[in-house]
C-alpha positions in Angstrom: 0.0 0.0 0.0 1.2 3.1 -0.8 0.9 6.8 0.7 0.5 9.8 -0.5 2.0 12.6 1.7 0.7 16.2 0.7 2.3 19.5 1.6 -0.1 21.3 3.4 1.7 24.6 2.2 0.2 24.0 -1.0 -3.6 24.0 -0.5 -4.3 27.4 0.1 -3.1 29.4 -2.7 -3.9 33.6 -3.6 -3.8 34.3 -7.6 -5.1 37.6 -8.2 -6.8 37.0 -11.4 -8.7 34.5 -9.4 -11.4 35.0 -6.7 -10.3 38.5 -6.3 -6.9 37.8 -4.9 -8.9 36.1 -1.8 -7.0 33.1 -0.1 -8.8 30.0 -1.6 -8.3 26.0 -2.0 -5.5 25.5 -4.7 -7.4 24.2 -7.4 -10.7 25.5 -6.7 -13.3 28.5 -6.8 -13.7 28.0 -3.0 -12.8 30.7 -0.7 -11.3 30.3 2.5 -13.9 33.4 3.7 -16.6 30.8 2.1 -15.1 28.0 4.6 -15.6 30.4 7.6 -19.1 31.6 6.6 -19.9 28.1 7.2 -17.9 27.3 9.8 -19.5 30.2 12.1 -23.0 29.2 10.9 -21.8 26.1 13.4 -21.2 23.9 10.8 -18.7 21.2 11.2 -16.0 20.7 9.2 -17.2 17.2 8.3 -20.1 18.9 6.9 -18.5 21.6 5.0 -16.6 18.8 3.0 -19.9 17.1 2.6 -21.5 20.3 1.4 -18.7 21.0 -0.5 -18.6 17.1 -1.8 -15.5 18.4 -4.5 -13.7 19.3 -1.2 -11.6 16.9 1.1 -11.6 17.3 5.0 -8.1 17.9 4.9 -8.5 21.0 2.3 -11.4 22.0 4.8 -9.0 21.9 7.6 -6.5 24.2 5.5 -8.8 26.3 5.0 -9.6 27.0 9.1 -5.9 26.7 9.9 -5.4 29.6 7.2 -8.7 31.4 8.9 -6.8 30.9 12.2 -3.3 32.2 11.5 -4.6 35.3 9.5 -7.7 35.9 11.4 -7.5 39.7 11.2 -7.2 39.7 7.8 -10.0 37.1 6.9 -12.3 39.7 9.3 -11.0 42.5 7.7 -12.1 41.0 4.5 -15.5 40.2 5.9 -16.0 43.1 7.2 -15.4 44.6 4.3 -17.7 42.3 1.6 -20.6 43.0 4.1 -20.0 46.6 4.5 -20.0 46.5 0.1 -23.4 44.7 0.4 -25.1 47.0 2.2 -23.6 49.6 -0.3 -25.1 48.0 -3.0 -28.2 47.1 -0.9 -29.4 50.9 -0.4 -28.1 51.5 -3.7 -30.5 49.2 -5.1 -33.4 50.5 -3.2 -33.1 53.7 -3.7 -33.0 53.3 -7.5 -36.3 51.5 -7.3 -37.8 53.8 -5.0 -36.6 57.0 -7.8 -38.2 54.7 -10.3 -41.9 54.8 -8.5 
């Protein structure tokens, strides 16, 4: 039986044509801010793997380590995404209400 051993430096990757530039799983469209939504909705990370079924627990795992180490910055980028939604939220219904 053979083993695989995987560098767990290489499953979080940041290209900036990708995603924004946002810290995501090498190889995919998922974001580690994505991860952490789920993960402070109380999911496990079991679950987020399952949600996710493309995803392996271990590339779930890299994902919350990353969240954990750069916590500011993942908060910051929160932070930011939801403070851009509500932009774009009273944008939206002030445009409709001009409309009327």
């Amino acid at each position: 039986m053979s083993t695989i051993t995987v560098d767990i430096g290489t499953l979080i990757v940041e290209t900036p044509d990708i995603r924004g530039g946002r810290p995501r799983i090498a190889g995919t469209g998922v974001t580690v801010q994505r991860i952490v939504g789920w993960y402070k909705l109380g999911l496990t990370p079991e679950e987020i793997a399952d949600r996710i079924g493309h995803l392996t627990l271990a590339q779930v795992h890299a994902a919350l380590a990353y969240y954990h180490a750069n916590r500011d910055e993942i908060e910051a980028a929160i932070r930011a995404e939801e403070v851009e939604a509500e932009r774009l939220k009273r944008q939206h219904y002030r445009s409709i209400e001009a409309s009327r």
